[in-house]
N, C-alpha and C positions, 0 to 999 in steps of 0.2 A: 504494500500500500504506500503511494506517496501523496504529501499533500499536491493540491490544486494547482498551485502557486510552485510545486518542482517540475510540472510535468512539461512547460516548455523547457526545462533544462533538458530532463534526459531527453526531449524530442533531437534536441540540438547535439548533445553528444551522441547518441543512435543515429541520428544520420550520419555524423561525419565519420565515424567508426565504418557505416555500411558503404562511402564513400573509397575509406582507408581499403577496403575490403574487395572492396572492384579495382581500387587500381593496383593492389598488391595479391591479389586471387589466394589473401590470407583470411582467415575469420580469428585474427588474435585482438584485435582490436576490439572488437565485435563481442568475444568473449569479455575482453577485460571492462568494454562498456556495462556489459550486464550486470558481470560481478560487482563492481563501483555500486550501480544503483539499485542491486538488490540487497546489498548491506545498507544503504540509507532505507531501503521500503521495509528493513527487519526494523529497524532501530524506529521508525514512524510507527511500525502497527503495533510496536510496546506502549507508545503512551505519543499520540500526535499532537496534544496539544505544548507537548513538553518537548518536543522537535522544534514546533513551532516557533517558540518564544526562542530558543538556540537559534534560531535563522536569521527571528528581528534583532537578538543583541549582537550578531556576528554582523548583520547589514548596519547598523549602527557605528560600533567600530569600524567598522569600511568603510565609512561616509564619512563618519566626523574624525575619525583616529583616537576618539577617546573611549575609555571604557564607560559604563553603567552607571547612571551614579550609585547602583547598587551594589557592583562588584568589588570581588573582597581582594586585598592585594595578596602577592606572592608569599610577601612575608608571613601574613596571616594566614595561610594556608600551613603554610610550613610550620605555623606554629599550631596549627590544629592538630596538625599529625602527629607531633611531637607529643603533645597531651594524650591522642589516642594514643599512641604508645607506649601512655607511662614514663617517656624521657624528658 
């Protein structure tokens, strides 16, 4: 399952794969296109609206170069870990 809003991408990488495909009379392309977007259709039909939101804050940072004002820095990560770990 992908959302709505992916399905002109994989249109656009499937064709050019099936492009790759007719001028090299390979089907690797072709393969590695499917694979690429049947691991995002796995990762979508776990929980799509929670893909979702990973698309608008990755297209955010692509647009503005900044993160989230929600996002938690490295450091804070690393120091979550650390707690979970008990170190």
């Amino acid at each position: 399952m992908l959302l709505p809003e992916e399905a002109p991408d994989f249109d656009r990488d499937y064709r050019k794969a099936l492009k790759a495909a007719a001028e090299t009379m390979s089907l690797d392309e072709v393969f590695k296109t499917l694979e690429h977007w049947h691991r995002i259709a796995r990762i979508t039909q776990l929980d799509p609206e929670r893909h979702r939101r990973m698309l608008q804050r990755a297209e955010h940072i692509l647009r503005t170069g900044e993160p989230m004002p929600d996002a938690v820095s490295l450091d804070e990560v690393k120091a979550m870990i650390r707690e979970r770990l008990g170190q």
